[in-house]
C-alpha positions as a Python dict, from the first residue, in 0.01 Angstrom:
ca = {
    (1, 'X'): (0, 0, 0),
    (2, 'X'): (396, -42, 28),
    (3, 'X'): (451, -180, 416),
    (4, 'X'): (692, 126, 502),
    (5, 'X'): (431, 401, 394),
    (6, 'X'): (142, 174, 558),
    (7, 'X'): (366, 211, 905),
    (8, 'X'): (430, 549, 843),
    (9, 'X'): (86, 630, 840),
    (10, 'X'): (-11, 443, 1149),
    (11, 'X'): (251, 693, 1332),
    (12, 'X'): (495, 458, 1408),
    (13, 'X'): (778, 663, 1249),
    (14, 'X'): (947, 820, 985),
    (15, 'X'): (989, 638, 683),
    (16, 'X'): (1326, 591, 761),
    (17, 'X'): (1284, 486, 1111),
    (18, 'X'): (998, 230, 987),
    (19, 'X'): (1233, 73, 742),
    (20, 'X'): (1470, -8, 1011),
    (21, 'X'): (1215, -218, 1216),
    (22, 'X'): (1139, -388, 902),
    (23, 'X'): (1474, -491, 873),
    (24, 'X'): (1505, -588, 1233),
    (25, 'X'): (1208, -866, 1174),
    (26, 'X'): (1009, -684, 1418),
    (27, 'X'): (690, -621, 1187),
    (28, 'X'): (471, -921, 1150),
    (29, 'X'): (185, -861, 823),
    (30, 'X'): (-90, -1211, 846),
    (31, 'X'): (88, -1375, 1073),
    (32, 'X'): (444, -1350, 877),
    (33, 'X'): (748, -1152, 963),
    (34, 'X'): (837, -927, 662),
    (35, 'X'): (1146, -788, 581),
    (36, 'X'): (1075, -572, 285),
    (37, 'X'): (942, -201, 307),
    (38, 'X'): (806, -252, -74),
    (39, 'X'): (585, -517, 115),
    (40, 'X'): (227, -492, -29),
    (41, 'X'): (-4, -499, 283),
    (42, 'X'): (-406, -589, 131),
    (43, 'X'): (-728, -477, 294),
    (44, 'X'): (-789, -585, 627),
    (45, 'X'): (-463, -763, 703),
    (46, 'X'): (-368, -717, 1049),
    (47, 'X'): (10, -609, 1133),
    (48, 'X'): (199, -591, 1436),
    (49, 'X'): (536, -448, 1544),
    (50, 'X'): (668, -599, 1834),
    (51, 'X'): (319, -812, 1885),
    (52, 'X'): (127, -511, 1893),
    (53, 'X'): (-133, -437, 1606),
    (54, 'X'): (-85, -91, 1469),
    (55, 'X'): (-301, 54, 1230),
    (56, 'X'): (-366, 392, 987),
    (57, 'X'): (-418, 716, 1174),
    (58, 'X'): (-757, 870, 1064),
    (59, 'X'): (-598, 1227, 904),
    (60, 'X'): (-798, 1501, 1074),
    (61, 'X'): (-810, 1858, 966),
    (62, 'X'): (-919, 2147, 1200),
    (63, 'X'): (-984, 2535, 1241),
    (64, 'X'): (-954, 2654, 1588),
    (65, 'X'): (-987, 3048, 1721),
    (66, 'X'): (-644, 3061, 1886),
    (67, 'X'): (-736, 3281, 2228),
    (68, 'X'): (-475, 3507, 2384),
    (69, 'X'): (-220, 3310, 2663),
    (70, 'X'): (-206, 3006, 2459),
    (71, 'X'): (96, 2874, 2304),
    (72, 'X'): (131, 2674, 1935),
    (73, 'X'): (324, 2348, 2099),
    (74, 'X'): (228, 2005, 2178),
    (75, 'X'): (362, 2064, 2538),
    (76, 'X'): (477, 2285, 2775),
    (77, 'X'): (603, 2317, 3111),
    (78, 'X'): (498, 2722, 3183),
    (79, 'X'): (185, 2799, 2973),
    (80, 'X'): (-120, 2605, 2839),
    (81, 'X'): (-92, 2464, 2507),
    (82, 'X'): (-389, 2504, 2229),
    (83, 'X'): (-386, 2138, 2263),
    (84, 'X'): (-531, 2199, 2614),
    (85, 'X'): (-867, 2348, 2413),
    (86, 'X'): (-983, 2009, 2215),
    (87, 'X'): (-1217, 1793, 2347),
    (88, 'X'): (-1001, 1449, 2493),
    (89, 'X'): (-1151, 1251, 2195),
    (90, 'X'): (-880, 1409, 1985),
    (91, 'X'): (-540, 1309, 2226),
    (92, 'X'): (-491, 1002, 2051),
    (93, 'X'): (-471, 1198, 1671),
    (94, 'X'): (-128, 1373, 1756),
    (95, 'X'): (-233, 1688, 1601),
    (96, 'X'): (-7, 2000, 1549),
    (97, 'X'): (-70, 2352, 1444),
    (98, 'X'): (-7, 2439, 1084),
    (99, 'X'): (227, 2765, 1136),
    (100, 'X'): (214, 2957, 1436),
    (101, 'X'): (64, 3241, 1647),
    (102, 'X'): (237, 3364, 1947),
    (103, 'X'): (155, 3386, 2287),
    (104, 'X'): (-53, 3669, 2310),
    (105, 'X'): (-193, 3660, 1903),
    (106, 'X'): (-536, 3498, 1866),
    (107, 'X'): (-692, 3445, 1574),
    (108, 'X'): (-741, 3167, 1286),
    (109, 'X'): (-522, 2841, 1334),
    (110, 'X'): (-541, 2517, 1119),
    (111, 'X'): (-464, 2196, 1300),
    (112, 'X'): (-396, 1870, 1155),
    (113, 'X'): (-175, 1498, 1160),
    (114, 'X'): (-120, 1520, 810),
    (115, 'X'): (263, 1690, 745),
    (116, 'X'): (193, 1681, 358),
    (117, 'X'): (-126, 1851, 403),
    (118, 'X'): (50, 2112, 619),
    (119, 'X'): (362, 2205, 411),
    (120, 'X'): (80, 2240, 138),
    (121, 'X'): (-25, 2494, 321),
    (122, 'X'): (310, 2686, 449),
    (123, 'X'): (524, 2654, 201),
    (124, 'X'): (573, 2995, 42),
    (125, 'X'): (510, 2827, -340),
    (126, 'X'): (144, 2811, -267),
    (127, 'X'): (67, 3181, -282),
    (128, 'X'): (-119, 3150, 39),
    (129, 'X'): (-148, 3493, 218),
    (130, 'X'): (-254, 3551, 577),
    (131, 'X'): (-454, 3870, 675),
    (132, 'X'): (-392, 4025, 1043),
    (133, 'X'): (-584, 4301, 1244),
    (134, 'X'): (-291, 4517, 1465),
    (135, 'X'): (-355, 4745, 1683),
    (136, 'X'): (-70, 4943, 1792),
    (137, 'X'): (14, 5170, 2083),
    (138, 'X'): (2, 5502, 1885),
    (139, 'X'): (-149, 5653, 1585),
    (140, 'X'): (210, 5607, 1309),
    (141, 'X'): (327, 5896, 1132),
    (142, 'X'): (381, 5943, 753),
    (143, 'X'): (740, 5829, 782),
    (144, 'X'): (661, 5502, 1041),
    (145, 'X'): (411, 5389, 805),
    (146, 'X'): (621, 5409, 520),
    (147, 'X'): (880, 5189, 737),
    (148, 'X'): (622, 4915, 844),
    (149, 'X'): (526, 4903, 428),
    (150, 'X'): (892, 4833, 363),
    (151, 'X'): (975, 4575, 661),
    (152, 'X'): (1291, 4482, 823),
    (153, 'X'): (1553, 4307, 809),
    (154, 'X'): (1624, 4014, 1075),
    (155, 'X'): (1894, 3757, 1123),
    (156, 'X'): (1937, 3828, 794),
    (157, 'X'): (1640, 3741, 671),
    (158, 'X'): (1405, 4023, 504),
    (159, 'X'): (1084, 4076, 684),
    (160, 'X'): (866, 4201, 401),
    (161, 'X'): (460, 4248, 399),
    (162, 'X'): (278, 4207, 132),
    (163, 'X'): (41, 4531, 274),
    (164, 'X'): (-22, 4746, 503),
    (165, 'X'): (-337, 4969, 536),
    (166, 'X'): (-514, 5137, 822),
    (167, 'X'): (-846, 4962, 948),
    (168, 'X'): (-1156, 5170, 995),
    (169, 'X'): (-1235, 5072, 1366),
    (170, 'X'): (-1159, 5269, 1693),
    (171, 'X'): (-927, 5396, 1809),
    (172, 'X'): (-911, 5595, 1485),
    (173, 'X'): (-539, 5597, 1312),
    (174, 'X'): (-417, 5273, 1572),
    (175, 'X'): (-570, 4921, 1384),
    (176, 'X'): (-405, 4876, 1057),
    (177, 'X'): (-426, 4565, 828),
    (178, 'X'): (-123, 4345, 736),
    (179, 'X'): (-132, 4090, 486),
    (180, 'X'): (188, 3858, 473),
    (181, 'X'): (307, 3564, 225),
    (182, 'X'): (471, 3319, 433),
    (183, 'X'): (525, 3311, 853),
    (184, 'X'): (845, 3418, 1007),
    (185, 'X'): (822, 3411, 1410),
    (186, 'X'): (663, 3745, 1534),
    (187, 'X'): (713, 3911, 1204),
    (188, 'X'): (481, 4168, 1240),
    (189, 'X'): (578, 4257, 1566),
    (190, 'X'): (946, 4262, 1481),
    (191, 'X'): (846, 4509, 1139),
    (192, 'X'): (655, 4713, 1424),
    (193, 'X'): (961, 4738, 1645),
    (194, 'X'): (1159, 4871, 1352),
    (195, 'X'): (957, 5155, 1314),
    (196, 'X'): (937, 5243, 1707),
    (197, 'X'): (588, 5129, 1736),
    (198, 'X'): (463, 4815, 1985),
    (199, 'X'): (201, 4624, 1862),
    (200, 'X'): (-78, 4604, 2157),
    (201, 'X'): (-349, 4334, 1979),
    (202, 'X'): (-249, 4083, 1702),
    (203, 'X'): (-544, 3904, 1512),
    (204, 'X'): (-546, 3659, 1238),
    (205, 'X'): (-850, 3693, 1042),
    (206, 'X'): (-798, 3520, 763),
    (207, 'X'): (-593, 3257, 594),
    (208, 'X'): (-589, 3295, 225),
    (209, 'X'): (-951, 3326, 135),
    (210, 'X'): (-1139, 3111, 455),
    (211, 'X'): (-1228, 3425, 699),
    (212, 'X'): (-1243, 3364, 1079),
    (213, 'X'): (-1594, 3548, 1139),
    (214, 'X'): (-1805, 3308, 1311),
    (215, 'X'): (-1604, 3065, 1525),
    (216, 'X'): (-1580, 3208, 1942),
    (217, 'X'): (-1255, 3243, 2079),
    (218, 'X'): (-1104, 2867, 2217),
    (219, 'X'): (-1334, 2666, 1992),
    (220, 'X'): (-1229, 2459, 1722),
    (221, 'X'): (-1401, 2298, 1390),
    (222, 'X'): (-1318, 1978, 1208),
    (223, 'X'): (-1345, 1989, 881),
    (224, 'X'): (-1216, 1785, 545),
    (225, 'X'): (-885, 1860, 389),
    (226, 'X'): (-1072, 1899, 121),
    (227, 'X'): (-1337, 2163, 272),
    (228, 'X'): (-1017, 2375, 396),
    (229, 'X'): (-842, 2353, 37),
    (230, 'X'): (-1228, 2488, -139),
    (231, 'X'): (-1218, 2761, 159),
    (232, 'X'): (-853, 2866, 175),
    (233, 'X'): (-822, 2903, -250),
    (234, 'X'): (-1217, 3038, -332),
    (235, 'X'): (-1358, 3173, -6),
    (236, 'X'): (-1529, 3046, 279),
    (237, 'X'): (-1632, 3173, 655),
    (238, 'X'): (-1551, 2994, 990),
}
């Protein structure tokens, strides 16, 4: 493996930023200081940057059930982070959430180290839709549906669903279903808004095919990335 990925993988930095302690002489590979990022590190051989050994993060892929009053940061300084609900063991993995839920949705959440593995997942090329249970503060009319079906526009940016239907589950005429394509902050609560309606209780239940049926509310579930792909693309409960 090529010395600058090999860093880059043991979180030391950006490829970029890696590459610059290489050329500083400050990684040492077997007891040599190299200078070249295309530096082919074997099996087993120990490497240090500044005298300490560093070595590959293991890539770890989760599914959590998000609870309300929980935010989708690393840190923060007024309200617990989602971080806050993993056992200690995982501190050391650096894990982020892969898109978002706000602070009072709940729902399905995939965590993870692994940035490729997470623009996989978010970029809007994959086809990868996201299925929400709403329930709002009033039963909408024929003419506020029709304006949560067509969206909004925001910051110039169109706020589209991909569908909207109403959910059979009381209160009668208040849950409806939303399926989106890709994740723009509060979306669905900014389409709601549009039409004069406020959205009361915002659940994700499902991220492409994997369905969040099982898993209670602040728990979380490690899984492969290979596991999530089979679940997300063919179908799979959590």
């Amino acid at each position: 493996m090529r010395l600058n990925k090999y860093l880059a993988l043991c979180g030391v930095g950006s490829r970029r930023k890696v590459e610059e302690f290489i050329f500083a002489g400050r990684v040492v590979c077997g007891g040599y200081q190299v200078t070249a990022p295309g530096y082919d590190v074997p099996d087993g051989e120990i490497v240090t940057v500044d005298d300490v050994e560093v070595r590959p993060e293991r890539k770890i892929y989760m599914v959590l059930h998000k609870p309300r009053g929980y935010i989708c940061a690393v840190s923060d300084r007024s309200y617990p982070v989602i971080l806050d609900l993993l056992p200690r063991e995982y501190d050391y993995y650096r894990l982020f959430p892969v898109g978002r839920l706000d602070l009072q949705s709940e729902g399905l959440l995939m965590l993870t180290n692994d940035g490729d593995f997470s623009q996989e997942m978010i970029h809007p090329r994959a086809g990868i839709t996201k299925e929400y249970e709403v329930l709002l503060d009033r039963v909408p009319n024929e003419r506020e549906m029709r304006r949560l079906r067509e969206g909004t526009i925001f910051a110039g940016k169109r706020l589209h669903p991909v569908g909207v239907d109403f959910l059979r589950r009381e209160p009668e005429g208040r849950w409806l279903r939303f399926v989106l394509n890709e994740g723009v902050k509060r979306e669905i609560r900014l389409i709601a808004e549009s039409a004069g309606l406020k959205v009361q209780v915002l659940f994700r239940r499902r991220i492409g095919r994997m369905e969040l049926r099982h898993l209670k509310s602040g728990c979380a579930r490690e899984y492969s990335a290979d596991q999530l792909r089979r679940m997300i693309r063919h179908g799979g409960i959590v």
